[in-house]
C-alpha positions, 0 to 999 in steps of 0.5 A: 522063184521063192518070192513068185511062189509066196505072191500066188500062196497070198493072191490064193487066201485074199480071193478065199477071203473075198469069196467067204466075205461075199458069201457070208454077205449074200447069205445075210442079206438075201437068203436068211430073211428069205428063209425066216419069212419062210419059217416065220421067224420074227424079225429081231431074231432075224436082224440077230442072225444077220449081224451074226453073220457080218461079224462073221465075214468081218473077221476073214 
């Protein structure tokens, strides 16, 4: 029973993980350079930005 409820706590924080992951993805892929074009923010700042956020997700 104890082994059963271990196994549902580590399915739980690998799909936390995933989902940060694949949130932190989508956000520097897709809505971050969709936001500075929209402020104008330069496209170094933007690329800076964007490895920011994929260290980020790396480090779940």
């Amino acid at each position: 029973m104890n082994q059963n409820m271990q196994d549902v706590a580590a399915d739980k924080s690998e799909m936390t993980s995933l989902l940060l992951g694949a949130g932190f993805a989508l956000a520097s892929l897709i809505l971050l350079p969709a936001v500075a074009q929209r402020i104008g923010m330069g496209s170094s700042l933007t690329i800076a930005l964007r490895g920011a956020l994929m260290r980020a997700a790396n480090r779940l």
